[in-house]
C-alpha positions in Angstrom: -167.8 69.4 -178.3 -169.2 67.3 -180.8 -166.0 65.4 -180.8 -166.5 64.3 -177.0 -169.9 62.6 -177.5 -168.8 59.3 -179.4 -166.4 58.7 -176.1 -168.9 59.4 -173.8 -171.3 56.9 -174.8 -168.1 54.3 -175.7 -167.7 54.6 -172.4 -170.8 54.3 -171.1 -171.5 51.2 -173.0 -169.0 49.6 -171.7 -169.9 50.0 -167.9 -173.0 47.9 -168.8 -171.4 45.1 -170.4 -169.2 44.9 -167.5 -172.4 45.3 -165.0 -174.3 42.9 -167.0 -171.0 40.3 -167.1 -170.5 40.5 -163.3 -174.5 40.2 -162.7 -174.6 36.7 -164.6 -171.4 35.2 -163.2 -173.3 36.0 -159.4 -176.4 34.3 -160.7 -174.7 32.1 -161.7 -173.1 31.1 -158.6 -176.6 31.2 -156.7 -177.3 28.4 -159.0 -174.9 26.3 -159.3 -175.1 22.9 -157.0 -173.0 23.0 -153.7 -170.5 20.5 -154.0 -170.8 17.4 -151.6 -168.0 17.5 -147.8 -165.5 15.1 -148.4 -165.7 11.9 -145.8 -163.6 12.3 -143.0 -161.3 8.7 -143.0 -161.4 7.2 -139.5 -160.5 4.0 -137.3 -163.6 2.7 -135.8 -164.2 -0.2 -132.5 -167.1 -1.1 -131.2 -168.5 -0.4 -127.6 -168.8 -3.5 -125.5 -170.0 -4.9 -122.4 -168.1 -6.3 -119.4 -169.4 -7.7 -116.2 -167.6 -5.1 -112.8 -168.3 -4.9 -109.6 -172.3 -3.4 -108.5 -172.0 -0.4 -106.7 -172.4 3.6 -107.1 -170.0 6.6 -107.2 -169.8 9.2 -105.6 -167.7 12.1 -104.5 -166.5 13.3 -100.9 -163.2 14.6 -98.6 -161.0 13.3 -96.6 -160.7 14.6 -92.8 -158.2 13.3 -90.3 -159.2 10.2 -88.3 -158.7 12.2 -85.1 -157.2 16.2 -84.8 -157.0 18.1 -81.9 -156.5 21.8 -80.6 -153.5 21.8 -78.2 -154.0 24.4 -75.1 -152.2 25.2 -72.0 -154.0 24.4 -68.4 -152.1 26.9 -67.0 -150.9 30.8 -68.1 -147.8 31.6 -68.5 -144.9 33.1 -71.1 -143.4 30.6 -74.0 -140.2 29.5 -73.0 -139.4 27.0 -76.5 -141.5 25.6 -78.8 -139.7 22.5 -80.3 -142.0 21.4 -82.8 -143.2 23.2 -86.2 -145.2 22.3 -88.8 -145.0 19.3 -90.6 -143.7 17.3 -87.7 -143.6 14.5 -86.7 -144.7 13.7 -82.9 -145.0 10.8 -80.8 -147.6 10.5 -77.8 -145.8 12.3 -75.0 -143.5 14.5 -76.6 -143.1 17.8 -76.1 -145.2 20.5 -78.1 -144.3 23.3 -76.0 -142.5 24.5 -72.8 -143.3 27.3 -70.4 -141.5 29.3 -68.1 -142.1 27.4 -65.1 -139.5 29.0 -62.1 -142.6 29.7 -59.9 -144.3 26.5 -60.4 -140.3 25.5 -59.2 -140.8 27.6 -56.3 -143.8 26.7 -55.1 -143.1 23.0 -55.6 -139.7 23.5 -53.3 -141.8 25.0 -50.9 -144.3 22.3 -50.5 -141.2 19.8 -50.3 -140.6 22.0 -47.4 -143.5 21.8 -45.4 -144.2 18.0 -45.9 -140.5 17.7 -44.8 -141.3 19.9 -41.6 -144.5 17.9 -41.0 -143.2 14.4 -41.3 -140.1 15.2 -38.6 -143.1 16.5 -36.1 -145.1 13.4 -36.8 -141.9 11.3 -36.5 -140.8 13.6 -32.7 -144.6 13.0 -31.4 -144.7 9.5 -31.9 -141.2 8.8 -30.1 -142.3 11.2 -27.4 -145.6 8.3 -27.3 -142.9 5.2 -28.2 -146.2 4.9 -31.5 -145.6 2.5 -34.2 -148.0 1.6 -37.1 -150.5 0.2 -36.1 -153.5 1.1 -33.7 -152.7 2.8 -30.6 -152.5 1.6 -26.9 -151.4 3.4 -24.5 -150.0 1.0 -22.0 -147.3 0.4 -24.5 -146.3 4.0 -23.8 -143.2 3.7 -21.3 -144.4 6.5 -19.0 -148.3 4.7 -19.0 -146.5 0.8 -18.5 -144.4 1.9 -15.6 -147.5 3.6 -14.0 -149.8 0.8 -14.4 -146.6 -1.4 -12.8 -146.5 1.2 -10.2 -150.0 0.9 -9.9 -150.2 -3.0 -9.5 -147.3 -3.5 -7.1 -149.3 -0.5 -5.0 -152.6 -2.0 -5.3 -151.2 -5.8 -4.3 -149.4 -4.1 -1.0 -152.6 -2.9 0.0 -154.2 -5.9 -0.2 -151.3 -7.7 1.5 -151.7 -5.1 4.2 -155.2 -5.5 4.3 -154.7 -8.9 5.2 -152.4 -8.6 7.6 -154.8 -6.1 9.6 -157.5 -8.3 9.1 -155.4 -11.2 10.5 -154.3 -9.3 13.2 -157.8 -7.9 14.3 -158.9 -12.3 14.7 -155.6 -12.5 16.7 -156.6 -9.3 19.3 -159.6 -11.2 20.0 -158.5 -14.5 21.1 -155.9 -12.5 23.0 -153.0 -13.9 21.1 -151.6 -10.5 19.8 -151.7 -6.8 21.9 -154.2 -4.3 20.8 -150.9 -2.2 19.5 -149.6 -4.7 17.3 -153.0 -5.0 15.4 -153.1 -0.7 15.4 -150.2 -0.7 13.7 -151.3 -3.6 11.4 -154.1 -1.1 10.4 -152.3 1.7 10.1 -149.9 -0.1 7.6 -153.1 -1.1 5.3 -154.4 2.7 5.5 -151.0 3.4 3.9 -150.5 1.2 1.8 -153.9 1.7 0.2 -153.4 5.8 0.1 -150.2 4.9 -2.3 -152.2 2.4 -4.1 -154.6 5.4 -4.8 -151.9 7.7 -5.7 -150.2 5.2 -7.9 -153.7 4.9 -9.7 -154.0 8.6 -9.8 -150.5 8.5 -11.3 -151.1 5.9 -14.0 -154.7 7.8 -15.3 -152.3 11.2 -15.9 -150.2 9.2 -17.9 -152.6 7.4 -19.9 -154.2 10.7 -20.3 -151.1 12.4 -21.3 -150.6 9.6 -23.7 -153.9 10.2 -25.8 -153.6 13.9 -25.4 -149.9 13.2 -27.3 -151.6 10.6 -29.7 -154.0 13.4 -30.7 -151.8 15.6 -31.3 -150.1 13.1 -33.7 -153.0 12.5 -35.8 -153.7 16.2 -36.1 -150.4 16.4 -37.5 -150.7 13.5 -39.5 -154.0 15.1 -41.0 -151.9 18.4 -41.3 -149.4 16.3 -43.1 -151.9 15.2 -45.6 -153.1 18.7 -46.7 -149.7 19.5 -47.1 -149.4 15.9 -49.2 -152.3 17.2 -50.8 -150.7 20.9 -51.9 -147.5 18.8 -53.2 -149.2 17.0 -55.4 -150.5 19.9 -56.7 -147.4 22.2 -57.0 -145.7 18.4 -59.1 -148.9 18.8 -61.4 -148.3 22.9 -61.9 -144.9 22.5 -62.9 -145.8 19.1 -64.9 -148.7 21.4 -67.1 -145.8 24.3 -67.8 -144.9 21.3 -70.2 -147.3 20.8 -73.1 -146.8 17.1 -74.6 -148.6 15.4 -77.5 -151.9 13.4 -76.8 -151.8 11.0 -79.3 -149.2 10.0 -82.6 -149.3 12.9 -85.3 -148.3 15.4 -87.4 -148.3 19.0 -86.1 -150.6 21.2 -88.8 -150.7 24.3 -86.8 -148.7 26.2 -84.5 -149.6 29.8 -84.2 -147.5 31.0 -81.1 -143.6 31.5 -80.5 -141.2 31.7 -78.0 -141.5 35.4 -75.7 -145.3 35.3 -76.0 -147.4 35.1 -73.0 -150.3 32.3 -73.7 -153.7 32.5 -71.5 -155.4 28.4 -71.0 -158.0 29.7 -73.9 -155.1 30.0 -76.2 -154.2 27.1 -79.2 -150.9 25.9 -78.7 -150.7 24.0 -81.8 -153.2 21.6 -83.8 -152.2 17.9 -84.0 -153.7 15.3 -86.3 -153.5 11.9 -86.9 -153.6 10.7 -89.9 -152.7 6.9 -90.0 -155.9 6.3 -90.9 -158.3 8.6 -92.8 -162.3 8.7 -92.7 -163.6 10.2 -96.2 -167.3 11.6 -95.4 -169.5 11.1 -98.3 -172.5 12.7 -99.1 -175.0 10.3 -100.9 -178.6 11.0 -102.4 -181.2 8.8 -100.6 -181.7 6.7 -103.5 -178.4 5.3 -102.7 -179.7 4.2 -98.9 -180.8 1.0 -99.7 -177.1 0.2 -101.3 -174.5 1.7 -98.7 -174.2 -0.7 -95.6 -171.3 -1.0 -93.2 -168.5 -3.0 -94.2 -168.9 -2.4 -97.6 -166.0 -1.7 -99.9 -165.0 1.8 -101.2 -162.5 2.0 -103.7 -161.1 5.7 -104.0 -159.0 8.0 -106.5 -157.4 11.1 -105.9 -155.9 13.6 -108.5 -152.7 13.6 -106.7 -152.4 9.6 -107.6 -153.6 9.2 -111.4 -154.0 5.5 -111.8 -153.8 4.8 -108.1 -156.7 3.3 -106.2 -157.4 3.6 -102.3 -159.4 0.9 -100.3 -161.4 1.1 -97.5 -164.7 0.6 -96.0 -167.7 1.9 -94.7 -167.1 2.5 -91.1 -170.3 4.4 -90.2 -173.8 5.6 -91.4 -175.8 8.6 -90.7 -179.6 7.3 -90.2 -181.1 10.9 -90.8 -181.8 12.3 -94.5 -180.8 16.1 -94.6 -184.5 17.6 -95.4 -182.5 20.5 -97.6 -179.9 18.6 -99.6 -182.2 15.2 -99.2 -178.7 13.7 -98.8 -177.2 10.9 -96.0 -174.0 11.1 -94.8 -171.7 8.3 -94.6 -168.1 7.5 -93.4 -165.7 5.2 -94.9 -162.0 4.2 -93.2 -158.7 3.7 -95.3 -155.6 3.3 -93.9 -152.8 5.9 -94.8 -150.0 4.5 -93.1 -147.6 6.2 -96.1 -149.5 9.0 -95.5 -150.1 9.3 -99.2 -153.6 10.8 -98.5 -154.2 14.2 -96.8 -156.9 15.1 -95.0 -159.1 17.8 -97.1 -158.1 15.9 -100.0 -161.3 15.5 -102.8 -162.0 12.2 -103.7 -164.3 10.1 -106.4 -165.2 7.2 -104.5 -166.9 4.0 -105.6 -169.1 2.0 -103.0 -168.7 -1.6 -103.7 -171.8 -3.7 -103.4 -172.1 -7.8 -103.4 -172.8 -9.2 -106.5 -171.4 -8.0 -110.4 -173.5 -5.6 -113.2 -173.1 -5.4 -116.7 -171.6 -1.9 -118.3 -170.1 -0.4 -121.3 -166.7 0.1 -122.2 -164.6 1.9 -124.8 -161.7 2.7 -126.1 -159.6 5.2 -124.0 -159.2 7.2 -127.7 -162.6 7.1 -128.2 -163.3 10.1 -125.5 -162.4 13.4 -126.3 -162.2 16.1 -123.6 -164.2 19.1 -125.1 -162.6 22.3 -122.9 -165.1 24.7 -123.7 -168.2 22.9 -122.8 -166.3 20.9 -119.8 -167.5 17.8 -121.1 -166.3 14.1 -122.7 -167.6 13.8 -125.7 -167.6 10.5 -128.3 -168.5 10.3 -131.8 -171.0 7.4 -132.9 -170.9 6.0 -136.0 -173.9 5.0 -137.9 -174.8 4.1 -141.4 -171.0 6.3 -142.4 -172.5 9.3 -140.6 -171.0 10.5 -136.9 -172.8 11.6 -134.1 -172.0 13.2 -131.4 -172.6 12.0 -127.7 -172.1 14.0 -124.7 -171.0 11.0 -122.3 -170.4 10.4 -118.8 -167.6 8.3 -117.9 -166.4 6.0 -114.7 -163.1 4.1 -114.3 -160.3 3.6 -116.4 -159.2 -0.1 -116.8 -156.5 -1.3 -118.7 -156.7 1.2 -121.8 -161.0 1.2 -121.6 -163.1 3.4 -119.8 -166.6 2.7 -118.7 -169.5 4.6 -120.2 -171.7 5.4 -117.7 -174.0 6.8 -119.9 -174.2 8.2 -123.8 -173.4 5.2 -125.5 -174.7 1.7 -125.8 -173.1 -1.5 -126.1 -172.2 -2.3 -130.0 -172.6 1.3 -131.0 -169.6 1.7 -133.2 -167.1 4.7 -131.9 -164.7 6.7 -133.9 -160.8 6.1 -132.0 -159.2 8.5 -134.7 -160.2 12.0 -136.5 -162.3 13.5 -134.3 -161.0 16.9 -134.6 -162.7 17.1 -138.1 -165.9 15.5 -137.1 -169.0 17.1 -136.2 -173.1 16.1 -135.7 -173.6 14.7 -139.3 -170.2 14.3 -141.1 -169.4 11.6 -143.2 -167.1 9.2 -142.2 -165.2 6.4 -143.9 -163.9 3.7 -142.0 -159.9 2.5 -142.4 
């Protein structure tokens, strides 16, 4: 045991010059000076001004300059549909086709009747001797040789008349018999009995002869309902064929051949798309700035680097009380159909006249993912600063700054993934 006891306190002086070692070296770290961040090297250009086009940006969507929702007027099963999406149609061509064998039928049938009704027509007017034109009935054979009848009749009588008349002077001067001028009489009592029968005569057939032209112009008006129920069988079979209204493409076309479509049902939805309107929502600010014919210049993700032109077309004159937002509309022409309707679109609205604005190197902005936002370091006095900035259009390897940096602010083109708010810089 008493052996033990040197090695026990050996050993315990030693943990304390090892405790004691390890709590100087610590203190001494605490103390010691922190050594100075090495400057980051970068290539620098300054921020400078060019004169562009006055005018504001904005954003908006493109909608077809005129769609439509293709129905049936009548009901009735899909016979083909020869058109599907994505095509191609002119005005007039077929969309879609219905069964149309009763619309047949019933068209036959009115073809029928007019053809019945024309040949009576046509067998009245012979039975009359009618021809275009107003009607008289003495040209009506039957009525002209009555009223001939009638005027040879009536000119006996008064030849007979005469005669007894002559006769009657003669008996009195004793130079004819009593019995000569009897019979004299009794001739013009004859002759004026036919005359009245041939009148009677001629009357009936004039009589007959309206009666007959009235029955012609009912069946003339009878002929014209039937004209009237042919022309509406043609246009029943012509709407069992659906046909384009207007040059487009075909973007919908929910039914098939076999299915039975009611007039409330969509056929298929045609748009047109030669020509595009992108509506625009603006803040009010901006009313004093948009006017009609102006120029809008717009850009689309599906065309990096491509600009679209067009122009104001039309403006809303009522502020939304919510959004406090106008509405405005602005043409382009999309003959190549390069632009879809729905597309989104940054658009900027062209005003008279030119305003100064910043520009920068293209390396100068970096894209920050995390925070969604362009970022550019400044550099002042060797020391970078960060700028959250808001950009416009790219020209020729400079974009504008639309704000977050001034004109002759020196920006960092290189290094920026070691730079941060504050770092030292050095410039190549």
């Amino acid at each position: 045991m008493k052996q033990t006891k040197p090695f026990l306190l050996i050993a315990l002086l030693t943990m304390v010059v090892i405790l004691s070692a390890c709590s100087g070296k610590s203190t001494a770290d605490k103390t010691a000076p922190a050594e100075k961040a090495a400057a980051v090297a970068v290539t620098t250009a300054p921020a400078i001004e060019k004169m562009v086009a006055s005018g504001f940006e904005q954003t908006g969507s493109f909608v077809a300059d005129e769609a439509s929702d293709i129905g049936p007027l009548v009901a009735g099963r899909v016979l083909t549909t020869p058109v599907d999406v994505g095509a191609w149609v002119n005005k007039g061509d077929v969309v879609c086709e219905l069964d149309h064998k009763d619309a047949q039928l019933r068209l036959d049938q009115a073809r029928a009747q007019l053809a019945q009704a024309n040949a009576a027509i046509r067998q009245a007017q012979t039975r009359i001797g009618w021809n275009a034109g107003s009607f008289d009935a003495e040209k009506v054979p039957e009525v002209a040789a009555a009223l001939a009848n009638m005027k040879s009749a009536q000119a006996q009588a008064r030849l007979a008349a005469a005669d007894a008349t002559r006769y009657a002077n003669l008996v009195a001067t004793g130079d004819v018999s009593k019995s000569a001028a009897d019979k004299a009489r009794t001739a013009q009592e004859t002759a004026e009995a036919l005359a009245n029968a041939a009148k009677q005569q001629y009357e009936a057939a004039a009589n007959a002869a309206r009666q007959s032209f009235e029955v012609v112009s009912t069946q003339q008006f009878s002929r014209d309902s039937v004209t009237a129920q042919l022309a509406m069988a043609e246009k029943a079979l012509a709407d069992t064929t659906i046909r384009a209204p207007f040059d487009g493409f075909i973007t919908a076309r929910p039914i098939a051949a076999g299915e039975y479509v009611a007039v409330s049902n969509k056929i298929a939805t045609i748009m047109r798309i030669s020509t595009l309107k992108l509506e625009i929502q603006a803040p009010e600010q901006r009313a004093s700035q948009a006017q009609v014919g102006n120029v809008v210049i717009a850009k689309v993700a599906a065309y990096p680097g491509r600009e679209f032109t067009g122009r104001i077309a039309a403006i809303n004159p009522s502020v939304d009380p919510t959004s406090r937002a106008f509405v405005l509309r602005a043409v382009f022409d999309n003959k190549d159909s390069a632009l879809k309707p729905g597309m989104f679109a940054t658009a900027f609205m062209r005003q008279p006249g030119e305003t100064p604005a910043v520009y920068v190197p293209k390396a100068a902005v970096v894209r920050d993912k995390t925070t969604d936002s362009n970022q550019i370091f400044v550099i002042e006095a060797g020391v970078a600063h960060l700028r959250v900035a808001q950009i416009g259009e790219e020209t020729d390897g400079m974009i504008r700054v639309v704000a977050g940096v001034k004109t002759g602010e020196t920006v960092a083109l290189t290094g920026q993934t070691s730079l941060f708010e504050g770092a030292a810089v050095t410039a190549k």
